[in-house]
mmCIF file of the C-alpha atoms, coordinates in Angstrom:
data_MODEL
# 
_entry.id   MODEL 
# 
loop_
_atom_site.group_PDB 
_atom_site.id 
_atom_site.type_symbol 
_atom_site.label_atom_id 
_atom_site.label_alt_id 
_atom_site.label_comp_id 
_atom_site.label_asym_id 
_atom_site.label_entity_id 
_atom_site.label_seq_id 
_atom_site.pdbx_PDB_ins_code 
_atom_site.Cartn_x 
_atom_site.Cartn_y 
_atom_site.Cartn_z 
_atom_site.occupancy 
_atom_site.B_iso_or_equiv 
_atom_site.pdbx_formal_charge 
_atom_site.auth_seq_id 
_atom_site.auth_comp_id 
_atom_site.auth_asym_id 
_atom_site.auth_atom_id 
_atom_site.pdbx_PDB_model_num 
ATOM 1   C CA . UNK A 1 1   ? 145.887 50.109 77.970  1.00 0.00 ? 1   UNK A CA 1 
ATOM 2   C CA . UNK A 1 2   ? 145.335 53.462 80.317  1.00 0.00 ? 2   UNK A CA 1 
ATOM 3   C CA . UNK A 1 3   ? 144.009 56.163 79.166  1.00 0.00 ? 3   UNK A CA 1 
ATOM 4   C CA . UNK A 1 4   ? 146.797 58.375 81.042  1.00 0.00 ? 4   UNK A CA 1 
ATOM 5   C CA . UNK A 1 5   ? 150.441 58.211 80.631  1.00 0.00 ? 5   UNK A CA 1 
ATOM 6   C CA . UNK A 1 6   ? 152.866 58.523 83.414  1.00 0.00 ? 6   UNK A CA 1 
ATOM 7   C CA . UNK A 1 7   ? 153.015 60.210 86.743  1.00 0.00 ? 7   UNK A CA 1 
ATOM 8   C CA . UNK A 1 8   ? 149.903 63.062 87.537  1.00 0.00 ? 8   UNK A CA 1 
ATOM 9   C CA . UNK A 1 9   ? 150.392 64.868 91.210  1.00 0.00 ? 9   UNK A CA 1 
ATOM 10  C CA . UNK A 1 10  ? 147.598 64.993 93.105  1.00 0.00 ? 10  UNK A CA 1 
ATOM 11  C CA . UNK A 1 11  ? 148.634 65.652 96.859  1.00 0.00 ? 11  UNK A CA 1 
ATOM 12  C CA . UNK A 1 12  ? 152.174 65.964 98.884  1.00 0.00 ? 12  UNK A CA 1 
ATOM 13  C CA . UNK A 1 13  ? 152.843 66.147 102.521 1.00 0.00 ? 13  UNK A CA 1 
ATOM 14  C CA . UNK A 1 14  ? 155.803 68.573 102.712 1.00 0.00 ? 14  UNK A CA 1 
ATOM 15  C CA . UNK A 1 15  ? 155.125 68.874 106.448 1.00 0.00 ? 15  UNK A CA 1 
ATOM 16  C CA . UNK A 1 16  ? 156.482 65.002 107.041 1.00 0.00 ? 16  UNK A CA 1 
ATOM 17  C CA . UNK A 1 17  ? 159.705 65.238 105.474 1.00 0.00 ? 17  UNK A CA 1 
ATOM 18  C CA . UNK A 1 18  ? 160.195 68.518 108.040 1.00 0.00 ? 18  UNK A CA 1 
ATOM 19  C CA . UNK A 1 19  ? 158.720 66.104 111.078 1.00 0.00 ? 19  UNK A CA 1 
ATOM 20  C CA . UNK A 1 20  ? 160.172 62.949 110.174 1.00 0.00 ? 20  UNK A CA 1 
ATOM 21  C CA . UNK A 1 21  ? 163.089 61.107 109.604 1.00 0.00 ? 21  UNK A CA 1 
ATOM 22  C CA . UNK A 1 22  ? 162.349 59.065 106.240 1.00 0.00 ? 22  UNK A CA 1 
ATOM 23  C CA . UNK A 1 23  ? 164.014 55.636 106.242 1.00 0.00 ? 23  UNK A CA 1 
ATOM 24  C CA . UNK A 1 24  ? 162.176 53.539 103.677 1.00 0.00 ? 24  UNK A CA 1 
ATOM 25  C CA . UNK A 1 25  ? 159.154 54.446 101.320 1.00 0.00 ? 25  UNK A CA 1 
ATOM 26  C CA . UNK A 1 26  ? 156.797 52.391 99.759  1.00 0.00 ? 26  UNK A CA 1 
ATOM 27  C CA . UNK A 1 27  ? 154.249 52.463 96.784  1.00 0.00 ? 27  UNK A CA 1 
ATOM 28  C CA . UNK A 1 28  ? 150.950 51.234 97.542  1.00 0.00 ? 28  UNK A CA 1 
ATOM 29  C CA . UNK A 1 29  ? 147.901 51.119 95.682  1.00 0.00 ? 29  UNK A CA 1 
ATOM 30  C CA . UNK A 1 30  ? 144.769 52.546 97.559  1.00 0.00 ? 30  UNK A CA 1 
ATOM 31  C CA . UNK A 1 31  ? 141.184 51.240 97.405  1.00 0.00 ? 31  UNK A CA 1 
ATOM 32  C CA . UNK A 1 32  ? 139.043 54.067 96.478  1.00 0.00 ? 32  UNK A CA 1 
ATOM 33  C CA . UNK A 1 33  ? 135.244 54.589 95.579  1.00 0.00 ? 33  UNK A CA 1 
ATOM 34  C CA . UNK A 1 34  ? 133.918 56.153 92.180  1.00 0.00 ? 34  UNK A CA 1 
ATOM 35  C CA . UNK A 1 35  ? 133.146 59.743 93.425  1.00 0.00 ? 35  UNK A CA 1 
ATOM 36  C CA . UNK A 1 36  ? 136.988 59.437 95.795  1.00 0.00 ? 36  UNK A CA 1 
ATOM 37  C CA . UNK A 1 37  ? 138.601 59.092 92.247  1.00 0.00 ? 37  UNK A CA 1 
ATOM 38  C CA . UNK A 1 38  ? 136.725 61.701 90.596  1.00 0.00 ? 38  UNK A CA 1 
ATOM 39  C CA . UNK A 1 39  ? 137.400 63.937 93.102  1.00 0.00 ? 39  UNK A CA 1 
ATOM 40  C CA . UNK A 1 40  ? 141.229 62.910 92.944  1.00 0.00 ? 40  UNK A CA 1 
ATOM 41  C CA . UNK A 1 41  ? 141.361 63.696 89.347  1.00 0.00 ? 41  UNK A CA 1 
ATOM 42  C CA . UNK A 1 42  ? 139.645 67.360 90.222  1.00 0.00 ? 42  UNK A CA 1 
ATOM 43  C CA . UNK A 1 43  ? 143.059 67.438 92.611  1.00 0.00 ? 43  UNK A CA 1 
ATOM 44  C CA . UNK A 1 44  ? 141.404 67.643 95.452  1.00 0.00 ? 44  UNK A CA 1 
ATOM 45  C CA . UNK A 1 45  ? 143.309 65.973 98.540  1.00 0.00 ? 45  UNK A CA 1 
ATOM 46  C CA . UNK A 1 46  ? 144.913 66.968 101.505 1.00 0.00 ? 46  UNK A CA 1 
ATOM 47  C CA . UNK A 1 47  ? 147.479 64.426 103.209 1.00 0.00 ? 47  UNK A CA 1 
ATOM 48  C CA . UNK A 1 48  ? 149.257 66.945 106.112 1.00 0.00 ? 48  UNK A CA 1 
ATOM 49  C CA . UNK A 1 49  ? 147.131 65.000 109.244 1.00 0.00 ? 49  UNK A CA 1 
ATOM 50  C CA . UNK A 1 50  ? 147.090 61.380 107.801 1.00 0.00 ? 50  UNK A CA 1 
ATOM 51  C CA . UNK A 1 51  ? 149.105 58.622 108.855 1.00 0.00 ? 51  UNK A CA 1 
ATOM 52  C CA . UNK A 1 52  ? 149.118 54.816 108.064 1.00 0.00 ? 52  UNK A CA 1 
ATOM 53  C CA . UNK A 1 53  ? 149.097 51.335 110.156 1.00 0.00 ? 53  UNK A CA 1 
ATOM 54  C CA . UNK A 1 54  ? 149.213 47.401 109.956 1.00 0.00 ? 54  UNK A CA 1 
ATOM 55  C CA . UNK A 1 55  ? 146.275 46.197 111.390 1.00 0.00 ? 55  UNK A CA 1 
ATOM 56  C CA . UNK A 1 56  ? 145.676 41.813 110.991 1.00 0.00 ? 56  UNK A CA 1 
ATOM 57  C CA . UNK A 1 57  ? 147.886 41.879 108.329 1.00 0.00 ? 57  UNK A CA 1 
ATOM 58  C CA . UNK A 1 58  ? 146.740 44.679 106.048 1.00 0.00 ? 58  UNK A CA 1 
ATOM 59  C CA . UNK A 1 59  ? 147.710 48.130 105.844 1.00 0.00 ? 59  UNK A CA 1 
ATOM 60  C CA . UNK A 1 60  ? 145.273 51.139 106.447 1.00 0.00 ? 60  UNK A CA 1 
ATOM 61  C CA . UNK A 1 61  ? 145.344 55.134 105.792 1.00 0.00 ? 61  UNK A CA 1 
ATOM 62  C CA . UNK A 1 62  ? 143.590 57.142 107.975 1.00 0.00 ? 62  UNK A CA 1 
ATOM 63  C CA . UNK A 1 63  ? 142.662 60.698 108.479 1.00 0.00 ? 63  UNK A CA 1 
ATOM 64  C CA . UNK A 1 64  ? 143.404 61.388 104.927 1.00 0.00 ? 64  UNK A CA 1 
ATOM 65  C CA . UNK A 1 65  ? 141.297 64.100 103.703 1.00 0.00 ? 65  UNK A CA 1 
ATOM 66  C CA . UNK A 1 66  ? 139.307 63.522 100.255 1.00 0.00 ? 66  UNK A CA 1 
ATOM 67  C CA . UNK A 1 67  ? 136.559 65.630 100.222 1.00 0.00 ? 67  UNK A CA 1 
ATOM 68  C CA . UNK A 1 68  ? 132.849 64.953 98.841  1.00 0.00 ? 68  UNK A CA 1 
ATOM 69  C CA . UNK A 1 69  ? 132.875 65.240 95.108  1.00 0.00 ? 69  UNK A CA 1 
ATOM 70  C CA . UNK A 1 70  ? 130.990 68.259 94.407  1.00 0.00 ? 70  UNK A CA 1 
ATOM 71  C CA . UNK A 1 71  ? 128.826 66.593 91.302  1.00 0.00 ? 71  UNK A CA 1 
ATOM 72  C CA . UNK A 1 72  ? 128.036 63.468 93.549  1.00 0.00 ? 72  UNK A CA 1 
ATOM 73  C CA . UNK A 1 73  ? 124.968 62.214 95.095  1.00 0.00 ? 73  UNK A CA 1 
ATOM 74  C CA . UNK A 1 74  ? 123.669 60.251 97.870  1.00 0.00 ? 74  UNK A CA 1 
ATOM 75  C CA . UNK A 1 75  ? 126.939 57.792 96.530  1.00 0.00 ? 75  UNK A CA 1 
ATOM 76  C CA . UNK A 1 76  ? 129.074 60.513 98.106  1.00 0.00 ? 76  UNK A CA 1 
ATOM 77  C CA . UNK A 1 77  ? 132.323 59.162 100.063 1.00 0.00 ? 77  UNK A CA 1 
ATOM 78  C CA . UNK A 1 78  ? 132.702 60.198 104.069 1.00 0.00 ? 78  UNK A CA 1 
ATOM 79  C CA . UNK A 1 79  ? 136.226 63.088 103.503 1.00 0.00 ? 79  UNK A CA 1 
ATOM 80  C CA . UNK A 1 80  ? 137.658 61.174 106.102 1.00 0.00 ? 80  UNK A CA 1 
ATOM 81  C CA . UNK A 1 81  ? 137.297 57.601 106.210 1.00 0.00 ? 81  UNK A CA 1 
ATOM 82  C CA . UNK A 1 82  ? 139.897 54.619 106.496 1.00 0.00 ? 82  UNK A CA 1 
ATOM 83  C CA . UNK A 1 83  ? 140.970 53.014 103.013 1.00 0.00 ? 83  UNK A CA 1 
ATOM 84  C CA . UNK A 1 84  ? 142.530 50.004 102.602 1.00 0.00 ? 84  UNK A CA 1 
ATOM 85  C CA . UNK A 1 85  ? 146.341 49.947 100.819 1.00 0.00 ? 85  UNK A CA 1 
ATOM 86  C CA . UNK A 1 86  ? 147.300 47.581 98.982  1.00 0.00 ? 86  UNK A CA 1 
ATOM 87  C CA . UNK A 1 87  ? 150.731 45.854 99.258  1.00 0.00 ? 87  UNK A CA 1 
ATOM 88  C CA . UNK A 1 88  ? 152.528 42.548 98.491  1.00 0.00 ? 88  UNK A CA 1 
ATOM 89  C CA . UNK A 1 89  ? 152.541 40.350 101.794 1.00 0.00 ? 89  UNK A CA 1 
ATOM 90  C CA . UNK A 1 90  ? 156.656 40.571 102.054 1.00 0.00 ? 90  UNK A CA 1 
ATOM 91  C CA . UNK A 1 91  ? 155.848 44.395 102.155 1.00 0.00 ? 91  UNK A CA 1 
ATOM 92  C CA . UNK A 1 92  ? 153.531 44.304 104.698 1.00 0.00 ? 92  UNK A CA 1 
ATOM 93  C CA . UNK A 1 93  ? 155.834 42.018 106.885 1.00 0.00 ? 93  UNK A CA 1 
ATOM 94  C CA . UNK A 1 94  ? 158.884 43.791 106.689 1.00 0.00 ? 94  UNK A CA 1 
ATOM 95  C CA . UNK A 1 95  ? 156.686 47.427 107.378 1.00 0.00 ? 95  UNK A CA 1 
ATOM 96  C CA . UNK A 1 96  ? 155.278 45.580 110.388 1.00 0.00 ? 96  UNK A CA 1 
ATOM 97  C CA . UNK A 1 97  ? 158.083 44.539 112.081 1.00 0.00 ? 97  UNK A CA 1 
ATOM 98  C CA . UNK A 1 98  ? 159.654 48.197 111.297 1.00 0.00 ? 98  UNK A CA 1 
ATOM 99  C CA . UNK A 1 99  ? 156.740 49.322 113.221 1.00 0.00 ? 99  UNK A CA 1 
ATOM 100 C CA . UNK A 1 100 ? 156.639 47.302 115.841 1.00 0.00 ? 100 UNK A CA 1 
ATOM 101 C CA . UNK A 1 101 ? 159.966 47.358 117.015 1.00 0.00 ? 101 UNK A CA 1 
ATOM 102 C CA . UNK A 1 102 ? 159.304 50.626 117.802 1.00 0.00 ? 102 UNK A CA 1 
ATOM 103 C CA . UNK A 1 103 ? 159.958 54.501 117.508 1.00 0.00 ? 103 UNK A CA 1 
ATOM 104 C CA . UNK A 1 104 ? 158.734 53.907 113.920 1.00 0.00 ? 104 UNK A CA 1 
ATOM 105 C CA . UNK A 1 105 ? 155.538 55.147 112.095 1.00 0.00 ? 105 UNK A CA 1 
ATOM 106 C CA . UNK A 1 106 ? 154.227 55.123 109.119 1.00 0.00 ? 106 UNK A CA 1 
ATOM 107 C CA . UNK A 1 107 ? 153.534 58.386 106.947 1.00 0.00 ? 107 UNK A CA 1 
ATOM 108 C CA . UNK A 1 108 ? 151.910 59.386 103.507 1.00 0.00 ? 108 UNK A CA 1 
ATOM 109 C CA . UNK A 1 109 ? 154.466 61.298 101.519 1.00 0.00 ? 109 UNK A CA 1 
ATOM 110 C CA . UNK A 1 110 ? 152.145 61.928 98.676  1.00 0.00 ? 110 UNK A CA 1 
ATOM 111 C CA . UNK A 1 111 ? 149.271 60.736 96.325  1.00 0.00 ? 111 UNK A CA 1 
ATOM 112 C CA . UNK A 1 112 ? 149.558 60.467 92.941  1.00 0.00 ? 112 UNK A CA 1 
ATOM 113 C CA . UNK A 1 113 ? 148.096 58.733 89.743  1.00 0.00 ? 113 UNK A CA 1 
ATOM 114 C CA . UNK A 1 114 ? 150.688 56.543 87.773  1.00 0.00 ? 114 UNK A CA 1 
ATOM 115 C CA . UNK A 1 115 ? 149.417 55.348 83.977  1.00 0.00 ? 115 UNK A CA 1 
ATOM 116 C CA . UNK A 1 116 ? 145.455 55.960 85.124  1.00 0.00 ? 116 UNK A CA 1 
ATOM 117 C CA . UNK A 1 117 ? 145.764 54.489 88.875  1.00 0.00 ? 117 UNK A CA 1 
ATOM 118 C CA . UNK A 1 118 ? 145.860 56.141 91.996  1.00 0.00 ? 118 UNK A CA 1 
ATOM 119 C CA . UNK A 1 119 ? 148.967 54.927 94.290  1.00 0.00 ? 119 UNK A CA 1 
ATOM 120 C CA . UNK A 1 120 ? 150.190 56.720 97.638  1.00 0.00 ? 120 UNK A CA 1 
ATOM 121 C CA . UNK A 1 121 ? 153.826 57.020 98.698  1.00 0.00 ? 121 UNK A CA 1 
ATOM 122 C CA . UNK A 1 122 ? 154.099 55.783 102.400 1.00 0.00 ? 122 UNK A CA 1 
ATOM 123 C CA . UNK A 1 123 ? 157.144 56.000 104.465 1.00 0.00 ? 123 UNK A CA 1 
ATOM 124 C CA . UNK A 1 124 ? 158.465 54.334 107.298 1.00 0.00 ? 124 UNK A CA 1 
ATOM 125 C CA . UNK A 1 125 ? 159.456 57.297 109.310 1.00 0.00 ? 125 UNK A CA 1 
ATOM 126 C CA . UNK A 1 126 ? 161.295 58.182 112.331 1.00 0.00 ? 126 UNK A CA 1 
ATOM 127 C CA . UNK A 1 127 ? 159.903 61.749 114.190 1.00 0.00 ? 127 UNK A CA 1 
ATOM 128 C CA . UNK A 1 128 ? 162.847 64.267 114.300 1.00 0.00 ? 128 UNK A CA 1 
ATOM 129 C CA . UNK A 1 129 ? 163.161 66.264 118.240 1.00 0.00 ? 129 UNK A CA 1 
ATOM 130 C CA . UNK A 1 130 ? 163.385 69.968 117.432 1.00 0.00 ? 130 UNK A CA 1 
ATOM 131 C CA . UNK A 1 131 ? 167.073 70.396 117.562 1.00 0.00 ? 131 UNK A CA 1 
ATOM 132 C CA . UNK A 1 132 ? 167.105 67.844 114.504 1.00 0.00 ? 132 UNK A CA 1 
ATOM 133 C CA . UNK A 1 133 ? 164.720 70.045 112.556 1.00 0.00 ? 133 UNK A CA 1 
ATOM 134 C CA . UNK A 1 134 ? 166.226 73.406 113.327 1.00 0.00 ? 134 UNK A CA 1 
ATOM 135 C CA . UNK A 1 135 ? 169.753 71.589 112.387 1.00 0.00 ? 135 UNK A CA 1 
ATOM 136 C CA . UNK A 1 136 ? 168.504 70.404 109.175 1.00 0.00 ? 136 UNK A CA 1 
ATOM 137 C CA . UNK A 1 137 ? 167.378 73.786 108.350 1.00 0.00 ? 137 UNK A CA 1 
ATOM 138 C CA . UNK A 1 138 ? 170.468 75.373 108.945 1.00 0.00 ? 138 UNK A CA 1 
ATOM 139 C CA . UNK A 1 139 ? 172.440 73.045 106.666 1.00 0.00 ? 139 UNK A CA 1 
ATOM 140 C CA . UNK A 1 140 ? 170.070 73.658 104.392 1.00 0.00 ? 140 UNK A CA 1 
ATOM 141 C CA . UNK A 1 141 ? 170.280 77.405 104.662 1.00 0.00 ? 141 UNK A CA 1 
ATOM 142 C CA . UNK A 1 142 ? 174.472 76.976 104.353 1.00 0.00 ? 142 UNK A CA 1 
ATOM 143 C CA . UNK A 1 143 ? 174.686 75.223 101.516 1.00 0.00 ? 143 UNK A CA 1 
ATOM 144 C CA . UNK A 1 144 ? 171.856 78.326 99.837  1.00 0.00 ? 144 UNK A CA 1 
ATOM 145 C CA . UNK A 1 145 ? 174.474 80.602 101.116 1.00 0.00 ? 145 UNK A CA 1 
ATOM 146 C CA . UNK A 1 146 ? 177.568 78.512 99.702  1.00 0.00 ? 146 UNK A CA 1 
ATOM 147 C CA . UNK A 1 147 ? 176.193 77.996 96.378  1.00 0.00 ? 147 UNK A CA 1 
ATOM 148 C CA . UNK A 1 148 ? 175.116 81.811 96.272  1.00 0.00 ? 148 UNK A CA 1 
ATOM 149 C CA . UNK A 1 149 ? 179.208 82.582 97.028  1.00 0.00 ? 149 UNK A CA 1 
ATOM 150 C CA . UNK A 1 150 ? 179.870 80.410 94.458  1.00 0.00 ? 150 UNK A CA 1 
ATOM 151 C CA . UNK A 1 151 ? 177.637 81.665 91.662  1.00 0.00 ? 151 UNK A CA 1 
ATOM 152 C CA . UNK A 1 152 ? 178.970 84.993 92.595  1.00 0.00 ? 152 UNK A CA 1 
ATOM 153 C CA . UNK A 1 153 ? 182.246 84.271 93.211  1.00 0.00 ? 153 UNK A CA 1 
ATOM 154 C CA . UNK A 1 154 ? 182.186 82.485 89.394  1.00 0.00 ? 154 UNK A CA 1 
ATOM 155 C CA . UNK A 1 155 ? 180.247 85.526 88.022  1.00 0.00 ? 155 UNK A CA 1 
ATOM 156 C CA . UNK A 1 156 ? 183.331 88.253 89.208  1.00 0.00 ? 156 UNK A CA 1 
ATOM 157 C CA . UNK A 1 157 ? 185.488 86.209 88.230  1.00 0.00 ? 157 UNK A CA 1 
ATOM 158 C CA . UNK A 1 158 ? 185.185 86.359 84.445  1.00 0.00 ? 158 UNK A CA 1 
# 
């Protein structure tokens, strides 16, 4: 039985759901070293220049940063090194041929611990051209302003 209970927040990449176009996400374990998961737990992580690929097979996350846990040794991790996912093999297929057939990549969303383990949120991701994001944020930025008439709307109305 785990020692923790239920979802702790470590990292989240904010920047990729501005970026991207998310079409599918994923849960993956990661492979991680003692002092990388004692340094997780601190809540140290940064995810806003990593991205993920299928290499023979296997998936990989690079450019993550984790950096060096400050009560560590010469066992310290490298901040930035490439760690191994882990995924079932239908997963990896199905992320593969999303990849391959192009226009796709493959993003963290965010890092997390669930019931004592850490897991990372990938998504297969499409990049948005800058009309895209400055549409998005003006739908978003309507529907502030619509609720706000609304709430006031409901308030003077009374």
């Amino acid at each position: 039985m785990p020692r923790e209970q239920g979802e702790k927040l470590v990292a989240t990449n904010r920047r990729a759901r501005h970026e991207y176009a998310i079409e599918k996400t994923y849960e993956a374990g990661i492979v991680l070293t003692g002092t990388e998961v004692k340094s997780l737990r601190q809540g140290r992580a940064n995810l806003s220049d990593g991205y993920a690929y299928v290499n023979g097979g296997e998936v990989f996350l690079d450019a993550v940063n984790i950096p060096e846990y400050s009560q560590g040794h010469w066992t310290n991790h490298a901040a930035k090194r490439v760690r191994k996912l882990l995924l079932h093999k239908e997963e990896i297929v199905k992320i593969s041929h999303a990849v391959s057939a192009g226009g796709y990549t493959l993003v963290p969303l965010k890092l997390y611990f669930l019931d004592g383990r850490a897991k990372v949120e990938i998504a297969v991701a499409k990049g948005k051209r800058e009309f895209e994001k400055r549409q998005t944020i003006r739908e978003r930025e309507d529907k502030r302003e619509a609720e706000r008439a609304m709430r006031l709307r409901n308030r003077t109305g009374e």
